[in-house]
N, C-alpha and C positions, 0 to 999 in steps of 0.2 A: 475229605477233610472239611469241616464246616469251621469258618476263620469268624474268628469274633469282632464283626463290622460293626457301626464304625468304632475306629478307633478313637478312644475321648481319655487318652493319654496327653500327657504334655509333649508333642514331636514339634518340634521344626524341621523343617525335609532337609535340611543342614546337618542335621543333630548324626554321629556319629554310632553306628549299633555294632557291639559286638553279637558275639552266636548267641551267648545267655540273653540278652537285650533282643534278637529275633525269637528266642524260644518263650520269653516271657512276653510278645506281641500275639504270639501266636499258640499260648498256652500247652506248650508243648513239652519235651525232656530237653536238654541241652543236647544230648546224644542223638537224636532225631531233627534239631535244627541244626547240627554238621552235616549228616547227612542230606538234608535240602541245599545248606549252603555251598555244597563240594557238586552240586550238578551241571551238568556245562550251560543248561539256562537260568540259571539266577545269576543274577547281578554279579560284576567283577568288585572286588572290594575296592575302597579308597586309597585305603591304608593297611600294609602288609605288615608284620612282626616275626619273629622265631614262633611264636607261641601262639598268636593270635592274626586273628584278621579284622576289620572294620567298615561296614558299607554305610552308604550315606540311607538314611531312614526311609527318604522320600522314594530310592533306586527303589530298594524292599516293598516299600509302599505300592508301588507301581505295578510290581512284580504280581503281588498278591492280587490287586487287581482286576490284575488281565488275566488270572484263575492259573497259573502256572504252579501253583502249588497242590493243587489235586491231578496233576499228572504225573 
């Protein structure tokens, strides 16, 4: 997967991402950024829901980084 670096989005490593919010960093389907989001190495979320989950931007950020995304 070739990740669209850098990111020259508006993030504060603060800022709150849901799955659509990772799938549109990483111009992806929403259905394919569950499926990253649900692997036991990415990031644990911040904040949990019935419906939804929420990680902190900068976690994701990091993540991506460190190339975990192409494995």
């Amino acid at each position: 997967m070739t990740l669209p670096f850098p990111y020259d989005g508006d993030m504060a490593e603060d800022d709150l991402w849901t799955t659509a919010d990772v799938a549109s960093r990483l111009t992806i389907s929403v259905e394919r950024a569950r499926r990253l989001c649900s692997r036991d190495d990415f990031p644990q979320p911040v904040e949990s829901a019935p419906y939804f989950d929420r990680w902190r931007a900068g976690d994701v950020e990091a993540w991506l980084l460190d190339g975990r995304a192409d494995h």
